[in-house]
gemmi code that builds the backbone of each chain (N, CA, C; Angstrom):
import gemmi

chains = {
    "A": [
        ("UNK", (11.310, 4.343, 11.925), (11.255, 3.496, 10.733), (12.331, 3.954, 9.753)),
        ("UNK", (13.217, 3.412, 8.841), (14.130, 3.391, 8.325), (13.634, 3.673, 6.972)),
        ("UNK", (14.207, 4.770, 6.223), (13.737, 5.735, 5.153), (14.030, 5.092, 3.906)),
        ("UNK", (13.596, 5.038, 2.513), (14.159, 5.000, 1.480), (13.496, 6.350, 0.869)),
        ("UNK", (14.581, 6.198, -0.487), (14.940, 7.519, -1.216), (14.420, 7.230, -2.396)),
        ("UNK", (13.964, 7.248, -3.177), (13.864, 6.954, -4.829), (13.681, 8.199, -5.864)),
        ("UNK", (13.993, 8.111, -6.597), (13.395, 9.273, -7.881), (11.782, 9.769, -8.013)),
        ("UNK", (11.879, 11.008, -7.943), (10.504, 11.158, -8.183), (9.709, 10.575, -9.647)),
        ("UNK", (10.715, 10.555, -10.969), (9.842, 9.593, -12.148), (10.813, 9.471, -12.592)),
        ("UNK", (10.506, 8.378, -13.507), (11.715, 7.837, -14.299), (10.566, 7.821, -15.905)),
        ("UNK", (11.221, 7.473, -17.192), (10.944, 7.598, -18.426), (11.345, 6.403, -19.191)),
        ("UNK", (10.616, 5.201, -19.581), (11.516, 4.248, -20.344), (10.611, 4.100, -21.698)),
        ("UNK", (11.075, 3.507, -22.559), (10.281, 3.005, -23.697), (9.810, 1.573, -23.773)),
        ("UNK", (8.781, 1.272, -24.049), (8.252, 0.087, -24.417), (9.127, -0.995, -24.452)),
        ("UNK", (8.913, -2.324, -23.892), (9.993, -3.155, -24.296), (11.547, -3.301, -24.052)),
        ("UNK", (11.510, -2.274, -23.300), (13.159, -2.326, -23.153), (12.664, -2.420, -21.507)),
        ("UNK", (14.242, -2.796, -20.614), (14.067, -3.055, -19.683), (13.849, -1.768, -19.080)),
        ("UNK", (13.707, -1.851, -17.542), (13.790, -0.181, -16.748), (14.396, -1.017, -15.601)),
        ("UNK", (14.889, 0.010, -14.959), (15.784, -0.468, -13.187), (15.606, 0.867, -12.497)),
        ("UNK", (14.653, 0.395, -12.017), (14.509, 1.661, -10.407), (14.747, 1.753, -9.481)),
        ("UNK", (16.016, 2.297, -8.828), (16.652, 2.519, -7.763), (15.848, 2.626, -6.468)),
        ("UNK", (16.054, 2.447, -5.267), (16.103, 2.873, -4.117), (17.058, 2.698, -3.409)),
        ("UNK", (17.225, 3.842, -2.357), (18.132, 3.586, -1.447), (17.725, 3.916, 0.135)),
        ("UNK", (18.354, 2.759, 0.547), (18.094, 3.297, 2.109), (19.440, 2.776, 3.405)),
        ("UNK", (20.150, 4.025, 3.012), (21.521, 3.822, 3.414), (21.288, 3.514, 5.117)),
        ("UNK", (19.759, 3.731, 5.916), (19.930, 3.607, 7.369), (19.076, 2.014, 8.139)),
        ("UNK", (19.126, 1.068, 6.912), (18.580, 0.005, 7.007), (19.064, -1.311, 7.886)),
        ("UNK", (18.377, -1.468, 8.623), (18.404, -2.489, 9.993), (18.603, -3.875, 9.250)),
        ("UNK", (18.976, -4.346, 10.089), (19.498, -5.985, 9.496), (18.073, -7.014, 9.623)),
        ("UNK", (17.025, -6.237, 9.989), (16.015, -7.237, 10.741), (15.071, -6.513, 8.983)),
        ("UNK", (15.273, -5.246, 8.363), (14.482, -4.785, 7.583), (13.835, -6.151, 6.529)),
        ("UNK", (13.005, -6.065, 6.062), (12.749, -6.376, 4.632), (12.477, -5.410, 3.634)),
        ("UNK", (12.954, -5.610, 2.527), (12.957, -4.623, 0.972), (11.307, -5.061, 0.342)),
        ("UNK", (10.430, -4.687, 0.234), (9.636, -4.649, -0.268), (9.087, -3.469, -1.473)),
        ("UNK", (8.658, -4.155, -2.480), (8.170, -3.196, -3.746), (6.392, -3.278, -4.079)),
        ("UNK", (5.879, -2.247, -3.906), (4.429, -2.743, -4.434), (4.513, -1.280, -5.618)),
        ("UNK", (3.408, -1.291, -6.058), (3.213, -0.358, -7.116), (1.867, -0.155, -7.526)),
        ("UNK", (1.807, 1.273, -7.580), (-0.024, 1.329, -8.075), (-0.281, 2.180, -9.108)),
        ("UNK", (-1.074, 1.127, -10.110), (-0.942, 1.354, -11.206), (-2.577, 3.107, -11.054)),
        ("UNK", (-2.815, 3.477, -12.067), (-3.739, 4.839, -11.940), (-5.196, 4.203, -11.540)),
        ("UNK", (-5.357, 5.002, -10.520), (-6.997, 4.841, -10.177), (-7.316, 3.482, -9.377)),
        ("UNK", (-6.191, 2.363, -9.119), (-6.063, 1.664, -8.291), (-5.880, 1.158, -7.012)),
        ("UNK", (-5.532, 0.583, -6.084), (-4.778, 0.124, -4.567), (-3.647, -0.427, -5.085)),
        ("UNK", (-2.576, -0.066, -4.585), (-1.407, -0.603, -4.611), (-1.202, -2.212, -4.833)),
        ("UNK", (-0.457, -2.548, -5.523), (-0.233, -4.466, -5.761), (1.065, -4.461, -5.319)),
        ("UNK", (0.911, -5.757, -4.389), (2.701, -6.150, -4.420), (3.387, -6.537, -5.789)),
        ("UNK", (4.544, -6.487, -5.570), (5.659, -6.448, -6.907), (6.551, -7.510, -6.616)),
        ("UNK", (7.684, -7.402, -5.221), (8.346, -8.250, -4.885), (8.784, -7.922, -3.784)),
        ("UNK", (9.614, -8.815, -2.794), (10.196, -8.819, -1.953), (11.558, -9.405, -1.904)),
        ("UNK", (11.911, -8.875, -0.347), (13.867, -9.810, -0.209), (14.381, -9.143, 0.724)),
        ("UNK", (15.165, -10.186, 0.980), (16.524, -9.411, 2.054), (17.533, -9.381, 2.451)),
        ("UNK", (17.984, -10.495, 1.612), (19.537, -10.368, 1.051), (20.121, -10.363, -0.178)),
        ("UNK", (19.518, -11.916, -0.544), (19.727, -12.324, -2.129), (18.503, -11.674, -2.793)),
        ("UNK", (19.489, -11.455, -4.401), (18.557, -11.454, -5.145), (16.917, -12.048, -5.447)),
        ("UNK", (16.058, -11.762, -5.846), (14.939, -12.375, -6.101), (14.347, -12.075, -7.358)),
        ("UNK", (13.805, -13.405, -7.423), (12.750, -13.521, -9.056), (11.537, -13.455, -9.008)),
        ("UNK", (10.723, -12.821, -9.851), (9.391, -13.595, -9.640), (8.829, -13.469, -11.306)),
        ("UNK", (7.275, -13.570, -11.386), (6.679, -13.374, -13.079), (6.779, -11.498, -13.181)),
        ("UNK", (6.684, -11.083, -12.195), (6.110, -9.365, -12.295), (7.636, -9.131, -12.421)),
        ("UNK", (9.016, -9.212, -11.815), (10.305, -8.706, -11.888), (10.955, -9.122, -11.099)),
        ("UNK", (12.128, -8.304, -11.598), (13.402, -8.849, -10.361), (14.092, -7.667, -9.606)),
        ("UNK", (14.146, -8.449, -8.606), (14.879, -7.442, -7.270), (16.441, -7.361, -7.130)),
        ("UNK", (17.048, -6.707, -7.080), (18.485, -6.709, -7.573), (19.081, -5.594, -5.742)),
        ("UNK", (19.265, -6.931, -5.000), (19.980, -5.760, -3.660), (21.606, -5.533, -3.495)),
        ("UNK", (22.089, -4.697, -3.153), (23.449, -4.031, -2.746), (24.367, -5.739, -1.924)),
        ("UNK", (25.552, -5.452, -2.028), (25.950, -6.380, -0.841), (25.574, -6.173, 0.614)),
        ("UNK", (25.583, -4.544, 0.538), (25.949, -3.772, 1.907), (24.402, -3.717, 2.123)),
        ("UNK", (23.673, -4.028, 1.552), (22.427, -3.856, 1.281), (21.919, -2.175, 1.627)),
        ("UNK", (22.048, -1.155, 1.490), (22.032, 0.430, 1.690), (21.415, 0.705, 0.288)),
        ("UNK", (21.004, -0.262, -0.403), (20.961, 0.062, -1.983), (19.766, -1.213, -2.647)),
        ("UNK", (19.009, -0.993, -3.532), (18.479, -1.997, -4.292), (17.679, -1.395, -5.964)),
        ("UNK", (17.207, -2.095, -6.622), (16.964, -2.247, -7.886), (15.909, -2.625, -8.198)),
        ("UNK", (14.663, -2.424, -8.565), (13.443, -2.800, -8.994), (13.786, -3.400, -10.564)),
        ("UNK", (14.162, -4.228, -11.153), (13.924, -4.785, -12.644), (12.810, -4.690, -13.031)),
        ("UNK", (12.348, -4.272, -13.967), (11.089, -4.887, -15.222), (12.092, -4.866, -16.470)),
        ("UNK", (12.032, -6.755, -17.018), (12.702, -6.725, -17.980), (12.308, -6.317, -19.285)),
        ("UNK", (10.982, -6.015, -19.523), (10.407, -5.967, -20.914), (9.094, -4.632, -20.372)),
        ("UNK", (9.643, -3.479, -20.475), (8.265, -2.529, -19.822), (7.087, -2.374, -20.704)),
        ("UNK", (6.356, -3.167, -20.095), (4.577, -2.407, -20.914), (4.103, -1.279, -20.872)),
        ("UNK", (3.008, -0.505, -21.683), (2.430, -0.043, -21.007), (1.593, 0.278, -20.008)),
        ("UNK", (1.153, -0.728, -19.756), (0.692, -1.609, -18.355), (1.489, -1.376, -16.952)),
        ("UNK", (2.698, -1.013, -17.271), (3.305, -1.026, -16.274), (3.771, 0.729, -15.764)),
        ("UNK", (2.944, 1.395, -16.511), (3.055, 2.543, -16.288), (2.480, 2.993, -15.132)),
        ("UNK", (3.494, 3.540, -13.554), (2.478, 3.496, -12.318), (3.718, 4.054, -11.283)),
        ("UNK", (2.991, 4.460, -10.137), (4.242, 4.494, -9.169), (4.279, 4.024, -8.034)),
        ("UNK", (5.763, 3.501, -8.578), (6.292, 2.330, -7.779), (7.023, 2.482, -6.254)),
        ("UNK", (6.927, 1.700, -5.386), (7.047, 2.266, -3.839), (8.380, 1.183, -3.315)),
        ("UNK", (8.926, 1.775, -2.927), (9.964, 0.764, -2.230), (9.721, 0.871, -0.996)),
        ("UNK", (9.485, 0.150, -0.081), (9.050, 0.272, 1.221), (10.427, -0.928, 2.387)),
        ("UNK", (10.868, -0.598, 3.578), (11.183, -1.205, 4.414), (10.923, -1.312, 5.689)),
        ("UNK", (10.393, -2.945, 5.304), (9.855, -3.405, 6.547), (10.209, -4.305, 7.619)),
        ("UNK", (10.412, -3.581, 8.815), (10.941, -4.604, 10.135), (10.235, -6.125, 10.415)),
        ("UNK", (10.677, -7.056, 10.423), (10.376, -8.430, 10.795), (9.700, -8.582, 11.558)),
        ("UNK", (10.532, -7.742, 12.799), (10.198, -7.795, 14.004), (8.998, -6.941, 14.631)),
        ("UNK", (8.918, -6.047, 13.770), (7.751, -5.385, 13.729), (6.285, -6.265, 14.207)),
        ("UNK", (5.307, -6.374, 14.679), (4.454, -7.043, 14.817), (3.103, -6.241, 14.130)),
        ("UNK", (3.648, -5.397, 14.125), (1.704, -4.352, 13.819), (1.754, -4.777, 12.021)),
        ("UNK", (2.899, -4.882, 11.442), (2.840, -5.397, 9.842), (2.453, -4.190, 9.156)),
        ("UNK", (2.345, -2.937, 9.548), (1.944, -1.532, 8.781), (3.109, -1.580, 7.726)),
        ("UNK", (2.623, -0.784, 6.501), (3.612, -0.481, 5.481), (3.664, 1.217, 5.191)),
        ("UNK", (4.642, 1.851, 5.417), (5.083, 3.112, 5.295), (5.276, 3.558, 3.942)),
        ("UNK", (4.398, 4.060, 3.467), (4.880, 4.378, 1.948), (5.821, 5.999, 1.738)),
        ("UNK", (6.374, 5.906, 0.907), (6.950, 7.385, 0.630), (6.223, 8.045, -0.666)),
        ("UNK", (7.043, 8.505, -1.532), (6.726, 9.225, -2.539), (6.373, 8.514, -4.017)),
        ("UNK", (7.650, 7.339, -3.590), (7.557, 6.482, -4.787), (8.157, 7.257, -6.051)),
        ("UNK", (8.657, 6.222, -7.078), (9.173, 6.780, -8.499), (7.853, 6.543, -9.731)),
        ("UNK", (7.538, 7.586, -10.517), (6.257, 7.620, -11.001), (7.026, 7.113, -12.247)),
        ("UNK", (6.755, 6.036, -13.009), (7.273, 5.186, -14.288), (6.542, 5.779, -15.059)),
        ("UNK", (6.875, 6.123, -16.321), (6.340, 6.737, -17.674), (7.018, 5.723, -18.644)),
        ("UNK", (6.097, 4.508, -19.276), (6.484, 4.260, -20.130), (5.830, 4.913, -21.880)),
        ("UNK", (6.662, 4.943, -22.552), (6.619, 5.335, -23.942), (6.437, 4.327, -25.004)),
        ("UNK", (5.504, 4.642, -25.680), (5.268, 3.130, -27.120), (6.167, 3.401, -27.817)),
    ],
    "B": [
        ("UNK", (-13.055, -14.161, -8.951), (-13.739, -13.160, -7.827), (-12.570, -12.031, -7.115)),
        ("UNK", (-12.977, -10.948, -6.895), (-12.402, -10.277, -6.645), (-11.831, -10.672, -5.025)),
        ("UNK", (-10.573, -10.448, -4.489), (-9.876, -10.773, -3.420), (-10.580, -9.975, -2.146)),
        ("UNK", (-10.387, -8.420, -2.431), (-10.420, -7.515, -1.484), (-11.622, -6.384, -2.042)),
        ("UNK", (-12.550, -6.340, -1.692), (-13.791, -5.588, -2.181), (-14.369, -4.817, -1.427)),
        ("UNK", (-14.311, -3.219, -2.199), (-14.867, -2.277, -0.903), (-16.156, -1.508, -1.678)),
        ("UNK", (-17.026, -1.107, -0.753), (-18.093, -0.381, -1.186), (-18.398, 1.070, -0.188)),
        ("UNK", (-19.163, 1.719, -0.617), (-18.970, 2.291, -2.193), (-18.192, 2.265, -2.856)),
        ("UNK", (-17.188, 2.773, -4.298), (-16.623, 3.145, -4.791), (-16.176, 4.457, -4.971)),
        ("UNK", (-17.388, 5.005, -5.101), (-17.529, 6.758, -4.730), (-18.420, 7.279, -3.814)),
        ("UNK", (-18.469, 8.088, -2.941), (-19.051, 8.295, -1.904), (-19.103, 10.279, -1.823)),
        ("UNK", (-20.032, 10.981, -2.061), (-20.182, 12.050, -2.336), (-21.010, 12.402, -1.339)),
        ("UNK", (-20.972, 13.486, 0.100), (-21.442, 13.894, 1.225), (-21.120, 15.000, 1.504)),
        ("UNK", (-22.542, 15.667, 2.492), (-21.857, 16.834, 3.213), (-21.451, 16.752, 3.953)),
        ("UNK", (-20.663, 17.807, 4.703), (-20.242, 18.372, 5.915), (-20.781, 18.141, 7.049)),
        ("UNK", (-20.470, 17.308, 7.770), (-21.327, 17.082, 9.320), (-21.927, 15.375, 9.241)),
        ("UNK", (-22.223, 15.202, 7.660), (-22.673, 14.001, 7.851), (-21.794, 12.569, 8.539)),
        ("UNK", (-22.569, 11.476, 8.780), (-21.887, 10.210, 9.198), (-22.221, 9.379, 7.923)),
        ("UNK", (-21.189, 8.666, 7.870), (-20.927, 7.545, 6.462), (-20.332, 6.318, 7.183)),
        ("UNK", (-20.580, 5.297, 6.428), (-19.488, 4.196, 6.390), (-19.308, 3.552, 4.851)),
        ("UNK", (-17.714, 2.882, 5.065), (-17.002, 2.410, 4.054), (-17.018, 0.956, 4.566)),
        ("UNK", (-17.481, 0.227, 3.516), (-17.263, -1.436, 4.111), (-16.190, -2.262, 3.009)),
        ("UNK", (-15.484, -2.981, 3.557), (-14.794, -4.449, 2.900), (-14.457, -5.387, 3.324)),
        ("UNK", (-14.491, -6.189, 2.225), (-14.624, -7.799, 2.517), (-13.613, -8.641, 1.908)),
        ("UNK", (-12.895, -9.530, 2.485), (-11.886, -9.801, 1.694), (-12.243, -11.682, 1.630)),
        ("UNK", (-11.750, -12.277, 0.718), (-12.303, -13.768, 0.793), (-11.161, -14.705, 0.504)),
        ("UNK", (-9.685, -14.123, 0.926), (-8.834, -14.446, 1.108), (-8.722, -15.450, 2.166)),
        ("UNK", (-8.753, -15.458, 3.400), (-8.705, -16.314, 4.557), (-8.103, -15.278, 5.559)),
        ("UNK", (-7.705, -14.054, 5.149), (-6.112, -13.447, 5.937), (-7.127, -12.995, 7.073)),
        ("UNK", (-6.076, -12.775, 8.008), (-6.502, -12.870, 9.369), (-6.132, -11.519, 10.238)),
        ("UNK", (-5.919, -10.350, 9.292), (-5.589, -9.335, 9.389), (-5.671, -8.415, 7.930)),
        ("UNK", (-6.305, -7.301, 8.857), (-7.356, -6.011, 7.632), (-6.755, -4.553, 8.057)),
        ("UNK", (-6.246, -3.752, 7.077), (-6.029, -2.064, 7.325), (-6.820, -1.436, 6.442)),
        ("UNK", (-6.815, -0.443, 7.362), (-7.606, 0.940, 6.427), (-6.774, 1.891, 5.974)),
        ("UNK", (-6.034, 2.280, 4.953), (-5.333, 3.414, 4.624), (-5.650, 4.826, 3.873)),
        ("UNK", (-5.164, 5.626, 4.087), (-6.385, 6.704, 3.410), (-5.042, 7.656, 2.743)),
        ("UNK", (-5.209, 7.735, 1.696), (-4.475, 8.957, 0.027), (-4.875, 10.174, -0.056)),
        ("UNK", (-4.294, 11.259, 0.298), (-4.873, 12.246, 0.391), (-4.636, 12.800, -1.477)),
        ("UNK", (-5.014, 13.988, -0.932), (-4.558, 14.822, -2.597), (-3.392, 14.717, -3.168)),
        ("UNK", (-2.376, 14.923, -2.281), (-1.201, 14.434, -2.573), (-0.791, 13.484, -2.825)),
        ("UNK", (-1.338, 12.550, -2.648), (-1.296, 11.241, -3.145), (-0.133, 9.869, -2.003)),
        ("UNK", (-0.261, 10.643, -0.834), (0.322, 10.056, 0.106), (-0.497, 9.011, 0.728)),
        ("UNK", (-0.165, 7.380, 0.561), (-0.303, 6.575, 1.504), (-0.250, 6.638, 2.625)),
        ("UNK", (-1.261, 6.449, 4.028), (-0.931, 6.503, 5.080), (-1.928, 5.474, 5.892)),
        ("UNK", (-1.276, 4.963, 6.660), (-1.784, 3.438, 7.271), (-2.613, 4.594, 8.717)),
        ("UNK", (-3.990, 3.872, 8.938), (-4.621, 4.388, 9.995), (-5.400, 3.818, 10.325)),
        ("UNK", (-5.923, 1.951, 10.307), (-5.862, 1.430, 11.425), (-5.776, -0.076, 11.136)),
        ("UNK", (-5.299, -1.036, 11.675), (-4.907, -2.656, 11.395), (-5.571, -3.486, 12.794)),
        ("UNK", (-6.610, -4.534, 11.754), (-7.226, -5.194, 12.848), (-6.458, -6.799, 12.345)),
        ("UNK", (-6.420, -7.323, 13.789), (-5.822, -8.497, 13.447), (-7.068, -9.534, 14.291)),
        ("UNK", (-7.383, -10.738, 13.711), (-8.152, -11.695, 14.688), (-9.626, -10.911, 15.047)),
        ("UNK", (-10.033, -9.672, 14.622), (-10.890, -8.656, 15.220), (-10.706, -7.950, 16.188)),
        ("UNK", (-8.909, -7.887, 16.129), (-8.685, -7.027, 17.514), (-8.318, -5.914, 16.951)),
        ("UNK", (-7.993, -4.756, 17.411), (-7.260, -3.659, 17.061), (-5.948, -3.547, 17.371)),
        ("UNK", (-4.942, -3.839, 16.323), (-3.173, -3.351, 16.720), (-2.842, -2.545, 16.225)),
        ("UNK", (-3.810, -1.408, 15.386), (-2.784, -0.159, 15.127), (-4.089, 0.705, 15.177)),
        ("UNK", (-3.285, 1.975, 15.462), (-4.601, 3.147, 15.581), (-3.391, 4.502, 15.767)),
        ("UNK", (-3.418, 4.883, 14.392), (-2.129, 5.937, 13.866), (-2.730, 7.184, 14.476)),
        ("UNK", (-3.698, 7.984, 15.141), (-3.541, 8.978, 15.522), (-4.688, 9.363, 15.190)),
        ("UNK", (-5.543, 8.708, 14.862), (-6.643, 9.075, 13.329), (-7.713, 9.750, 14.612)),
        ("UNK", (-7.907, 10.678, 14.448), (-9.257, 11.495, 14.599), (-10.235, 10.479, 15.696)),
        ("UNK", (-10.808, 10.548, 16.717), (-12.323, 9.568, 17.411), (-13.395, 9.716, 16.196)),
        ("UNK", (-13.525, 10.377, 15.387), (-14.375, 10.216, 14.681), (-14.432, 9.147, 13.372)),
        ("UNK", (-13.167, 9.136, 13.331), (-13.202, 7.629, 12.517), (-13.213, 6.218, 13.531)),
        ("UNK", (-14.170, 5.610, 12.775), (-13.953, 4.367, 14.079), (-14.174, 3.300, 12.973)),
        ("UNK", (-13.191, 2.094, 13.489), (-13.234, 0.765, 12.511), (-14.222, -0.235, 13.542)),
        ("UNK", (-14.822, -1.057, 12.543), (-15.115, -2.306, 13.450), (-15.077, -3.636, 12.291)),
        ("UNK", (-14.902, -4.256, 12.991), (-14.613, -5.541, 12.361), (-15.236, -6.369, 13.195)),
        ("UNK", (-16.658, -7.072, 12.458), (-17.020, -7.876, 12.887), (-17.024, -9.854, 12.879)),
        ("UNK", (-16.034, -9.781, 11.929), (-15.440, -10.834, 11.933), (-14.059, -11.125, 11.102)),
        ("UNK", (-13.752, -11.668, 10.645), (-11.798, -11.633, 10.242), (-12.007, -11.543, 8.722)),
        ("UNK", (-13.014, -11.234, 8.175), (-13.193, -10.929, 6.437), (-13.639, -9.606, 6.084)),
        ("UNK", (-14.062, -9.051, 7.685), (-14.822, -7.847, 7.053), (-14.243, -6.801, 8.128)),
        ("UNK", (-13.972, -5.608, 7.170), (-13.685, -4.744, 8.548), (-14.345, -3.298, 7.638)),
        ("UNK", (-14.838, -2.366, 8.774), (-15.804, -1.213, 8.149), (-15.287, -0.321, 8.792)),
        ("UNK", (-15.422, 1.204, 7.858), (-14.554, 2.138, 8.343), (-15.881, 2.992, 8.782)),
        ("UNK", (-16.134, 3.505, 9.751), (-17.466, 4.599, 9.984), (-16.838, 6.001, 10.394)),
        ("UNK", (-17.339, 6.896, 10.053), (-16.811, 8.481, 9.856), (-18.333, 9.213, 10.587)),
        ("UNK", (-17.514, 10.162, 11.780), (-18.729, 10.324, 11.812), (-18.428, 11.829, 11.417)),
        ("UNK", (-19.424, 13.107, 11.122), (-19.291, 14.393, 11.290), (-18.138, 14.868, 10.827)),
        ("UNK", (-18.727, 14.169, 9.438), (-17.496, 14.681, 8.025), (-16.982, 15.620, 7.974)),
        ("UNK", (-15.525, 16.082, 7.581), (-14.976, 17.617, 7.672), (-14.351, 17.543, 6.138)),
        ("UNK", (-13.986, 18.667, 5.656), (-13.592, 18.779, 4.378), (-12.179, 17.772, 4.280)),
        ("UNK", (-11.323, 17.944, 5.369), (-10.345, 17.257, 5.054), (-10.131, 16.096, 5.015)),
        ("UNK", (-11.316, 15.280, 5.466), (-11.844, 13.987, 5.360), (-11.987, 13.151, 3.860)),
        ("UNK", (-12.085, 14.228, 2.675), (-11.770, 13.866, 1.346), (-10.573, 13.087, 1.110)),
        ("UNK", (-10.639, 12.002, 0.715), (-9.549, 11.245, -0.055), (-10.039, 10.284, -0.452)),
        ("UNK", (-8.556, 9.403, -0.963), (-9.506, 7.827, -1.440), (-8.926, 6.868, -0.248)),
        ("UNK", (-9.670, 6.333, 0.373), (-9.602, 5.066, 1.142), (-9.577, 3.653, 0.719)),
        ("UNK", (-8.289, 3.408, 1.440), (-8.015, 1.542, 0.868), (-8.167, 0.671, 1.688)),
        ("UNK", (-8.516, 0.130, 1.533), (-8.665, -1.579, 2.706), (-7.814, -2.286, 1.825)),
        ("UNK", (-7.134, -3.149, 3.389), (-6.394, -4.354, 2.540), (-6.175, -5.231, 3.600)),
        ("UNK", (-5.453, -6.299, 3.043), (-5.797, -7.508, 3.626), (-4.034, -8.418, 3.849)),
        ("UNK", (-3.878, -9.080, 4.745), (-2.831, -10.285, 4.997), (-2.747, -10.976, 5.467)),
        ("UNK", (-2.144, -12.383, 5.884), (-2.263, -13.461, 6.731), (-0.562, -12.911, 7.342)),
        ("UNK", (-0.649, -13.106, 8.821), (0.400, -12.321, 9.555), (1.296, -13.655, 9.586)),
        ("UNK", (2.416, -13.742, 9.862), (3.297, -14.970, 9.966), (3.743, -15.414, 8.685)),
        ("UNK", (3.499, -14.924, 7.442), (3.783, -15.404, 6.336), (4.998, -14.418, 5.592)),
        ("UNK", (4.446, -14.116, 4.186), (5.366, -13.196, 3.775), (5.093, -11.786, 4.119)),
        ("UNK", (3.606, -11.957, 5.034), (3.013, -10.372, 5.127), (2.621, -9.488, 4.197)),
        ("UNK", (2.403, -9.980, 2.704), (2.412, -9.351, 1.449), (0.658, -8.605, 1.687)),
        ("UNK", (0.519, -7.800, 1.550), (-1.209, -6.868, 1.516), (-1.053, -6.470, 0.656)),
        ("UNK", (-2.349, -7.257, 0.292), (-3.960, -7.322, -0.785), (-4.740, -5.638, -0.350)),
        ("UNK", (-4.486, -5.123, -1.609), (-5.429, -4.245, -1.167), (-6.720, -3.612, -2.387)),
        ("UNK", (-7.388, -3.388, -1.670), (-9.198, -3.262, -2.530), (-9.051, -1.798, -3.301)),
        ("UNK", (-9.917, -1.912, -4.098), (-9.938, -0.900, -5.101), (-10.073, 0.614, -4.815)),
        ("UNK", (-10.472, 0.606, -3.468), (-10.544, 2.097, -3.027), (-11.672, 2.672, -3.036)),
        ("UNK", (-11.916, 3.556, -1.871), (-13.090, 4.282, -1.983), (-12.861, 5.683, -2.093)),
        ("UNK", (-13.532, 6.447, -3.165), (-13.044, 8.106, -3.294), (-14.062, 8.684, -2.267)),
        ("UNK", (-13.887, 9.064, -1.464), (-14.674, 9.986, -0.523), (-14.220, 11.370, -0.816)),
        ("UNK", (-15.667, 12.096, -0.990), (-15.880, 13.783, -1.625), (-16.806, 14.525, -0.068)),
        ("UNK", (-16.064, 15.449, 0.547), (-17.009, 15.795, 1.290), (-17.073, 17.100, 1.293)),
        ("UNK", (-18.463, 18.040, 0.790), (-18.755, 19.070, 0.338), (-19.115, 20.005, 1.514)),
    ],
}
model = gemmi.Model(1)
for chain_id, residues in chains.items():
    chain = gemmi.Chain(chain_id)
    for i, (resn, *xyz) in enumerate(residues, 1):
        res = gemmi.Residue()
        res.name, res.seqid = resn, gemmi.SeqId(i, " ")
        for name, pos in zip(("N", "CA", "C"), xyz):
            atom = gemmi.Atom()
            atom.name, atom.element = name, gemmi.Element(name[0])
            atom.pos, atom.b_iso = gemmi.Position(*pos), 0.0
            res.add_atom(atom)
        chain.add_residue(res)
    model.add_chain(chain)
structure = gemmi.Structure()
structure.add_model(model)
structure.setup_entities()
């Protein structure tokens, strides 16, 4: 299964945007970029997905590489609500079993 | 109504005992995993029923055994609890062929003394 990398935490303030990196420089052309995130004391929620182009949704935006080896978690306006850690996961298409591999994830600290 | 619903919530046992974890999802999805968080706080997928069949079975111990008796419900049974058996357990849920996105339930903290 093909690895991503992310920060162990990141620090933003209220209201301002945040962009959380991942990378996964050994990513298959068949991968999908997937983001879920779990907020404290919860199960993980999806966030977003993609796999080439950019993507939108109400929760954020996904911002991928050309080379795609690279991508971007957006939250344009951070709550405190959104304080949690966030998982970048890649997942094969072709895969049939549909398991999701989590890593370490980047632990978001937002600030009022 | 809640999507993906597991019971207990907290589950506090000794050593040796047998338990089960049940959930129910009222989604339609046609495929259920069990994942279990240790202390560390590591996600790890350990077992995916699809249709009520079994397509994944990560390595997990004979003493954990899933059954799913129909495509909404799948139950995790433990038998002859060991300390390292502590974590929190997630069920979750997807319809396969789609975006594959999993729903997953609030978790069960399992304590085993």
């Amino acid at each position: 299964d093909a690895k991503t990398t992310q920060p162990n935490s990141m620090e933003s303030n209220e209201e301002e945007p945040v962009h959380l990196p991942c990378n996964h420089s050994t990513i298959s052309g068949t991968d999908y970029i997937h983001w879920y995130r779990q907020l404290p004391s919860q199960g993980p929620e999806y966030v977003i997905h993609g796999l080439t182009s950019n993507v939108n949704n109400r929760m954020a935006s996904l911002a991928i590489a050309e080379d795609r080896k690279s991508s971007t978690l957006i939250l344009h306006r951070a709550t405190l609500r959104d304080a949690a850690v966030y998982y970048c996961i890649l997942r094969d298409k072709l895969d049939s079993s549909y398991k999701l591999i989590f890593g370490s994830g980047t632990r978001l600290l937002v600030r009022p | 109504d809640t999507a993906v619903s597991q019971t207990p919530k907290y589950l506090v046992t000794q050593m040796g005992n047998d338990k089960s974890i049940k959930c129910e999802q009222n989604l339609g999805h046609d495929t259920m995993y069990w994942y279990k968080q240790d202390s560390k706080k590591f996600l790890k997928i350990m077992f995916s029923y699809n249709n009520k069949e079994l397509i994944i079975n990560e390595t997990v111990p004979n003493r954990f055994s899933p059954k799913s008796p129909d495509k909404a419900h799948l139950n995790l049974h433990i038998n002859s609890l060991e300390l390292g058996d502590s974590a929190v357990y997630f069920c979750a849920s997807s319809q396969m062929g789609r975006t594959d996105t999993q729903y997953f339930g609030p978790g069960t903290r399992l304590t085993v003394l």
